[in-house]
C-alpha positions in Angstrom: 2.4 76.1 8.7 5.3 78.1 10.4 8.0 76.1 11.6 8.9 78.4 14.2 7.6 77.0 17.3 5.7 78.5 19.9 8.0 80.0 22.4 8.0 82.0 26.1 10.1 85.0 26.7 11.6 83.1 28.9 12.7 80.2 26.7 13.9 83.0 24.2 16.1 84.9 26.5 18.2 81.5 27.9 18.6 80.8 24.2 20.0 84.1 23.2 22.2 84.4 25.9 23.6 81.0 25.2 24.4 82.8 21.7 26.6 85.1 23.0 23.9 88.0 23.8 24.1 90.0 26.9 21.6 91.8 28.4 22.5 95.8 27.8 19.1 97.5 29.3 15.6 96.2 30.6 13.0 99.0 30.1 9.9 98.2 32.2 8.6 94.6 30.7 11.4 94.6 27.6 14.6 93.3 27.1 17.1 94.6 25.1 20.4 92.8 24.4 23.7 93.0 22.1 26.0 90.1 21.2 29.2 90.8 23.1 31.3 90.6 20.0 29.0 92.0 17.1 27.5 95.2 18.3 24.9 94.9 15.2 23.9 92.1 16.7 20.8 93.6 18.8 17.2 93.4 19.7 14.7 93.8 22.3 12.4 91.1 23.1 9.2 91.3 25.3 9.1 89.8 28.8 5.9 89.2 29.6 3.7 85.9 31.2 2.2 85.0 27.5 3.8 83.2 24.8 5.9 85.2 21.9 3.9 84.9 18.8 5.6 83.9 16.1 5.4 86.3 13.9 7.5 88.8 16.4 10.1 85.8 17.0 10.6 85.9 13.2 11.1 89.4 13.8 13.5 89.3 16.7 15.8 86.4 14.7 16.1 89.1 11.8 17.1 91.6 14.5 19.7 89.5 15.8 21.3 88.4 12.4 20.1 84.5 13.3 18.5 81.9 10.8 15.7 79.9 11.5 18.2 76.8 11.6 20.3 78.0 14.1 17.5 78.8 15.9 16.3 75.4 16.3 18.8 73.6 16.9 20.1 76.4 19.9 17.1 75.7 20.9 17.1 71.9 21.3 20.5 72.4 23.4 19.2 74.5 26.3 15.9 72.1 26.1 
């Protein structure tokens, strides 16, 4: 069992932009943001109604150079 939780786009994008990420471009029903002091830092996440399945969220903390840990627990401060 994956312990990355179930998530909304929504959810996502508060968290990320409490990170530091700022929101460069939105193409249609995607995202795409860039942490404001590492430009590396980047990824595009999916806004849509449905949940983010966790197999993309792994993918979207890889893009943005984040653990899983410091997922959660930026997570459980914007809850």
């Amino acid at each position: 069992m994956s312990i990355l939780p179930m998530i909304s786009s929504r959810a996502l994008l508060r968290v990320l932009l409490k990170a530091g990420f700022k929101i460069v471009r939105q193409g249609g029903s995607h995202i795409r943001l860039q942490h404001f002091r590492d430009v590396t830092r980047q990824t595009t996440i999916p806004y849509h109604n449905a949940d983010i399945p966790r197999w993309l969220l792994n993918e979207i903390l890889k893009q943005a150079k984040f653990s899983v840990k410091e997922f959660l627990k930026l997570l459980k401060r914007t809850r």
